[in-house]
BAFI-3210 file (N, C-alpha, C; in Angstrom, 3 decimals, decimal comma, padded with zeros to 6 digits):
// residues 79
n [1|2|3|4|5|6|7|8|9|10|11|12|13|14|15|16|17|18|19|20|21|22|23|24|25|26|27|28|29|30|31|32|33|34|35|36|37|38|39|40|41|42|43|44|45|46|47|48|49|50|51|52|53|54|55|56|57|58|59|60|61|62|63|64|65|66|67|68|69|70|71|72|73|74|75|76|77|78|79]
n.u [-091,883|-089,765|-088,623|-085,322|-084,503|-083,562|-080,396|-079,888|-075,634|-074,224|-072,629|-070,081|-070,623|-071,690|-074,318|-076,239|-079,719|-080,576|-079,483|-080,757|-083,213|-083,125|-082,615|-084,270|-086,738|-085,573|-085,780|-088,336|-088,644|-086,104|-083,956|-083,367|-080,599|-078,599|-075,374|-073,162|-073,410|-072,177|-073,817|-073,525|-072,251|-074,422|-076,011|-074,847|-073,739|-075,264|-074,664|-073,958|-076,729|-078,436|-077,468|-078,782|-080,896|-083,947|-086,308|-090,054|-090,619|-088,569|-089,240|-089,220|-086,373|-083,455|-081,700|-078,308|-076,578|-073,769|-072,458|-070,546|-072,445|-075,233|-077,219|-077,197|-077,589|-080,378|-081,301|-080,702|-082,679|-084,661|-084,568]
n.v [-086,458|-084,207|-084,123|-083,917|-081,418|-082,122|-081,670|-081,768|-081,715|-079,402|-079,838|-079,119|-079,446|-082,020|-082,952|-081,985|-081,979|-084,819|-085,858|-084,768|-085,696|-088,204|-088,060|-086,869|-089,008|-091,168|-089,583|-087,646|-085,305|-084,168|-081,127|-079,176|-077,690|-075,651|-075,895|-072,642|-070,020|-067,399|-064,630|-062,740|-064,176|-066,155|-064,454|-063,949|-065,697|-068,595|-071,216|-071,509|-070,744|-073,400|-074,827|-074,512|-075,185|-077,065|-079,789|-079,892|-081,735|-081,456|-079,688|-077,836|-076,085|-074,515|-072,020|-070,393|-067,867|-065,530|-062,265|-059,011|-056,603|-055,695|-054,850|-056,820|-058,801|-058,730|-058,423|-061,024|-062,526|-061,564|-063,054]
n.w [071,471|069,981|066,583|065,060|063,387|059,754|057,625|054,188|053,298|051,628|048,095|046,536|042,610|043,493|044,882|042,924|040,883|040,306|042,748|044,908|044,834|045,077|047,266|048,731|048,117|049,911|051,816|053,052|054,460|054,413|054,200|051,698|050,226|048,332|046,635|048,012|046,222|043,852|043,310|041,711|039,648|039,256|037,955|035,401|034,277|032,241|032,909|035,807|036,322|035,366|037,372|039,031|039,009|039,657|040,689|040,823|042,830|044,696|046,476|049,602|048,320|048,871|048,246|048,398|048,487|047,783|048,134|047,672|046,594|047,340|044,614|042,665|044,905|045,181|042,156|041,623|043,633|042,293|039,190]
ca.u [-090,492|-089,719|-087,893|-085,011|-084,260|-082,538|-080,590|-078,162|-074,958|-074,208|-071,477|-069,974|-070,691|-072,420|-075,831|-077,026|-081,319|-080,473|-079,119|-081,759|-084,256|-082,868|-082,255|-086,098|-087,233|-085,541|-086,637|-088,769|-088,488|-084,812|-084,388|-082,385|-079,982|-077,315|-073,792|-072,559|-073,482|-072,287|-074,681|-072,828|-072,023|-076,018|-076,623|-073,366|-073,653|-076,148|-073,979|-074,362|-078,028|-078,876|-076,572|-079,753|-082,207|-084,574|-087,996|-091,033|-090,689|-087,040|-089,073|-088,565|-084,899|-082,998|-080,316|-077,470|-076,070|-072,669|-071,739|-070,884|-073,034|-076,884|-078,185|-076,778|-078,298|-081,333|-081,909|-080,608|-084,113|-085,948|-084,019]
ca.v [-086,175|-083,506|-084,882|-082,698|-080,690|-082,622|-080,954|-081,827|-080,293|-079,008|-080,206|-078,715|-081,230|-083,442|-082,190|-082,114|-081,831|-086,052|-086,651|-084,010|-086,329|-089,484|-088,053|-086,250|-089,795|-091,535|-088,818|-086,601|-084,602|-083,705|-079,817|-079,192|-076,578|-075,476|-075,069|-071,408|-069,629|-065,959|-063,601|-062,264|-065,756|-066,151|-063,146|-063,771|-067,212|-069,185|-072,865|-071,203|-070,616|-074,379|-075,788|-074,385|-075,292|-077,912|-080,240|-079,121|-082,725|-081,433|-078,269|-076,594|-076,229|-073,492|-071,521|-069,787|-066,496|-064,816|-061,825|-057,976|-056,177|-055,753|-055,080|-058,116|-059,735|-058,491|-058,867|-062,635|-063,024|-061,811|-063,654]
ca.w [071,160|068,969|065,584|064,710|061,672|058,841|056,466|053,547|053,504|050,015|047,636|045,283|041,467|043,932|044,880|042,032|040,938|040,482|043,677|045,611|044,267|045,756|049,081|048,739|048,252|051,034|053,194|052,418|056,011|054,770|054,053|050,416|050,481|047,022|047,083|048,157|044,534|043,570|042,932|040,333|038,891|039,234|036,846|034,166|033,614|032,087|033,409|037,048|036,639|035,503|038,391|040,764|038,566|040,266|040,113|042,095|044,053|045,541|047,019|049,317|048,278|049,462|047,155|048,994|047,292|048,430|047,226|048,219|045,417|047,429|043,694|042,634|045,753|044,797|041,173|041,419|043,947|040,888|038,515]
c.u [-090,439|-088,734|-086,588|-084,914|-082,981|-082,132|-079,290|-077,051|-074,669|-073,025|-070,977|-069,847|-071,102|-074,068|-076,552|-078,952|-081,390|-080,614|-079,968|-082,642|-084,266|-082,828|-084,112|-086,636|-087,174|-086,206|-086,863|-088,753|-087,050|-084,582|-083,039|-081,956|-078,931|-076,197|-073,835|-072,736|-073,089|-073,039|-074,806|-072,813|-073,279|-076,647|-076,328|-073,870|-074,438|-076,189|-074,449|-076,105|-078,961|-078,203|-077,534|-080,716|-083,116|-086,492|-088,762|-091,272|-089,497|-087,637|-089,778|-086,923|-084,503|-081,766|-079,672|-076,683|-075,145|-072,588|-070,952|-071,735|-074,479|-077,618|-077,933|-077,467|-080,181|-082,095|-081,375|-082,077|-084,883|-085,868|-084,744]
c.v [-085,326|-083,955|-083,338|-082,284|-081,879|-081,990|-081,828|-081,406|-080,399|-079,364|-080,173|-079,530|-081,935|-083,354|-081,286|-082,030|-084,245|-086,949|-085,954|-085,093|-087,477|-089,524|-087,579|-087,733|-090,913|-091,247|-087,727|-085,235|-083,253|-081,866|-079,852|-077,752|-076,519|-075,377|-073,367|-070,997|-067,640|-065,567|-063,097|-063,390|-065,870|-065,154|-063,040|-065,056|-068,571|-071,212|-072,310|-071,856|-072,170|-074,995|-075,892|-074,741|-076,920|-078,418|-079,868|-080,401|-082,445|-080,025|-078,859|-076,469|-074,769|-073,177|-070,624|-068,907|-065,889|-063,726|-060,303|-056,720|-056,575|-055,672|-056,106|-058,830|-059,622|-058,242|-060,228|-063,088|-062,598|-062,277|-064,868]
c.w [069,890|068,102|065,228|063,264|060,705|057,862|055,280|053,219|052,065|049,451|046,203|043,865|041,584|044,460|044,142|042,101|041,248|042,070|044,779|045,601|045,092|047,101|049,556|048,828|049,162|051,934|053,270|053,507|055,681|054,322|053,041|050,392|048,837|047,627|047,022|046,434|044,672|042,856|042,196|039,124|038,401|037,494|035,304|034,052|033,455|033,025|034,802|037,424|036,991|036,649|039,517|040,165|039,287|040,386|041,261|042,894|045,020|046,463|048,299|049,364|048,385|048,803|048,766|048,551|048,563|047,714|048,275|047,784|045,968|046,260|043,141|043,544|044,964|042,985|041,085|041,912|042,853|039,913|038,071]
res [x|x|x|x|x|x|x|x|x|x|x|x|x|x|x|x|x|x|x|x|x|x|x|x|x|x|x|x|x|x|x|x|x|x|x|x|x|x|x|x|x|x|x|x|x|x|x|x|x|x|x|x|x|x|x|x|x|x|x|x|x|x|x|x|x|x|x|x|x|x|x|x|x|x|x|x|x|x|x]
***
């Protein structure tokens, strides 16, 4: 039987590096995703940046970047 994909859905104030952690340790299977983050936001604002910041037991966690600004998309991945 193939197991399916688990993921958490993201929430904005509430999925947190804390609460990643707790759900990582329940079950470690589960796949960690961020809230929706601008790209822009990402680049400007240091509060943004720590909001994705995360421990190397929550990986692989998965950021989610909106924006319309491709260099923006692309210097946030090198960010």
């Amino acid at each position: 039987m193939v197991r399916p994909i688990v993921a958490l859905a993201p929430m904005d104030g509430i999925t947190d590096s804390a609460y990643r952690q707790v759900v990582r340790r329940i079950d470690p299977g589960v796949v960690l995703f961020s809230e929706f983050t601008s790209a822009d936001g990402f680049l400007r604002s240091a509060r943004v940046r720590r909001r994705l910041d995360f421990k190397p037991e929550e990986h692989p966690y998965f950021v989610q970047l909106f924006g319309s600004d491709p260099e923006a998309f692309a210097e946030a991945t090198r960010a």
